[in-house]
C-alpha positions, 0 to 999 in steps of 0.5 A: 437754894442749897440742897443738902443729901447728906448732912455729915458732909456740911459743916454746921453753919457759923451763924446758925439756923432758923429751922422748920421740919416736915414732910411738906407734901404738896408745899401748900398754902400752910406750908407757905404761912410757915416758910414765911415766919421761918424766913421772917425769924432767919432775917432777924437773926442773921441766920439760915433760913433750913427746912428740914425734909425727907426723901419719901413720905414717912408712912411709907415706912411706918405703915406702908399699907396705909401710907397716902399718895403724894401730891408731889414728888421729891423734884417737884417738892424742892422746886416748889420750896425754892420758888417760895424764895423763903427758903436757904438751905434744905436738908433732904434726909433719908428716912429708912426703918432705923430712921424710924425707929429713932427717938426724937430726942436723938433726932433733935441732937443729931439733926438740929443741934449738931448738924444745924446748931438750930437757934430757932425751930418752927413747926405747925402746933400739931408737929409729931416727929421720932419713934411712935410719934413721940416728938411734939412741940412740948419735947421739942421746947423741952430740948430747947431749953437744954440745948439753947434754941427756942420753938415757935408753934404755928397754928392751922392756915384756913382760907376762905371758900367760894362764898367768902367764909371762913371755918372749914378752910383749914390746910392740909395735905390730908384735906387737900387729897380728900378734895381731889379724891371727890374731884374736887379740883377748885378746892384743891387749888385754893388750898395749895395755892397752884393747881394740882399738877402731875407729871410723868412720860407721854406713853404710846396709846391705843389710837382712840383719840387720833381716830375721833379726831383728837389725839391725846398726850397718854402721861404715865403717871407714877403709882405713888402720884395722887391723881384726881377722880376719874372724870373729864377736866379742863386744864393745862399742859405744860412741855418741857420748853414751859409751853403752857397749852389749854387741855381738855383733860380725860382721867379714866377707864374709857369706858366706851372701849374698854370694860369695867376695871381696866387701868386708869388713863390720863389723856391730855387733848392740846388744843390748837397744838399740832407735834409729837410729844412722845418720849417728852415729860409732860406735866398736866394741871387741872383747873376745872372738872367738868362732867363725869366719865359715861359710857357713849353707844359710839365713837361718833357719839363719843366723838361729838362729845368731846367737841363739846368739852373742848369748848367747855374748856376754853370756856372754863379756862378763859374765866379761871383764876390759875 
């Protein structure tokens, strides 16, 4: 897969584009539904399959006060567009504040028939692009028509639920980030396809877990990452080799230790994992929450706690579909 940063400096293709435009958050399992038509429409045409992108999440230009965080950053979103293999070509755009002032029409000439010569477009029927969201499928068949390309319109993806049911399944990135903020990691997993992985730098921490005898992997996480709610969760850590190891996974205040408010905390407890992992790059998938975050009377107690979510997990993960 060809990244592009800088579309002046690529000659538009020969045979043209088959093209879809997004911010693809989390590269989802809708997002998946359209890369599959896209690359179904490229064949057919003998054209490159290109996914337009940006280099932040949009809202945090628009309306940065408002702007969610994101399931994934830019690295982790292109690696997951290449490991689709629907995908050619992705044009990674810079989106600034002139970018946002930009009318879709001149977005359109610029990036699609100019840059791209788009013969196709698909985007999600509910597609809004340019300066205050004017852009949408109808302007985007309008400018078809005067500049020779077609558009195809994708309605939502749903997916079934635990009892098989569809209807309230619907993908998005919005309904994704709204499960794991009630930590509802399974439900996230089944919407992306994968489970919610986040990434980040084993810090130094204060020891806890090394004197209850479990020392922890401390991921510092960036700001802008969505984690899940604050709880105790069976999951995975992967090393920087692609190690995959069970984890007993705690995300929050510690509250045994520490007051009401302090800073959030990932920890991640290896099991059967001996080493030192500090400095590495460590990424931290959640599979299954188990129980919520409590405040225990003592380390002892706390300690014999934690034994008994170190069997949950290998519990939990030993039935896990991920």
């Amino acid at each position: 897969m060809e990244i592009v940063r800088d579309l002046a400096a690529m000659t538009p293709p020969r045979a043209g584009s088959v093209v879809t435009i997004g911010s693809f958050d989390g590269v989802h399992l809708g997002h998946r539904a359209v890369l599959g038509e896209l690359r179904r429409l490229a064949d057919g045409a003998g054209a490159a399959a290109t996914v337009v992108t940006f280099d932040r999440h949009p809202a945090t230009v628009v309306r940065p006060e408002a702007a969610p965080k994101l399931l994934t950053d830019l690295d982790q979103k292109l690696e997951l567009l290449d490991a689709t293999g629907a995908v050619d070509v992705v044009v990674v755009v810079r989106f600034d504040r002139p970018r946002s002032r930009e009318e879709p029409e001149d977005f359109v000439k610029e990036i699609l028939v100019d840059g791209l010569r788009a013969r196709t477009v698909v985007v999600g029927e509910d597609f809004r692009f340019g300066r205050n969201r004017r852009g949408d499928v109808r302007l985007l068949r309008a400018a078809g028509e005067r500049w020779g390309f077609d558009v195809v319109g994708l309605g939502l993806v749903e997916v079934a639920g635990p009892s098989g049911q569809t209807g309230d399944g619907q993908v998005s990135s919005t309904a994704i980030r709204r499960l794991l903020a009630a930590g509802d990691v399974d439900g996230a997993a089944r919407l992306l396809g994968r489970l919610h992985e986040v990434r980040g730098a084993v810090a130094p921490g204060d020891q806890v877990g090394q004197e209850l005898g479990f020392p922890t992997a401390n991921l510092d996480v960036p700001p802008d990452i969505l984690l899940p709610a604050p709880g105790i969760y069976a999951g995975w850590y992967v090393r920087p080799d692609g190690s995959c190891h069970q984890s007993a996974i705690s995300l929050g205040v510690r509250p045994t230790f520490h007051p009401a408010g302090s800073p959030l905390v990932l920890e991640a407890y290896l099991l059967d994992f001996t080493g030192d992992l500090y400095g590495e790059a460590g990424r931290v998938r959640f599979a299954r929450r188990l129980r919520d975050e409590v405040r225990f009377e003592s380390a002892a107690a706390l300690s014999t706690q934690v034994a008994a979510d170190v069997e949950a997990t290998r519990q939990a993960l030993a039935v896990s579909n991920w």
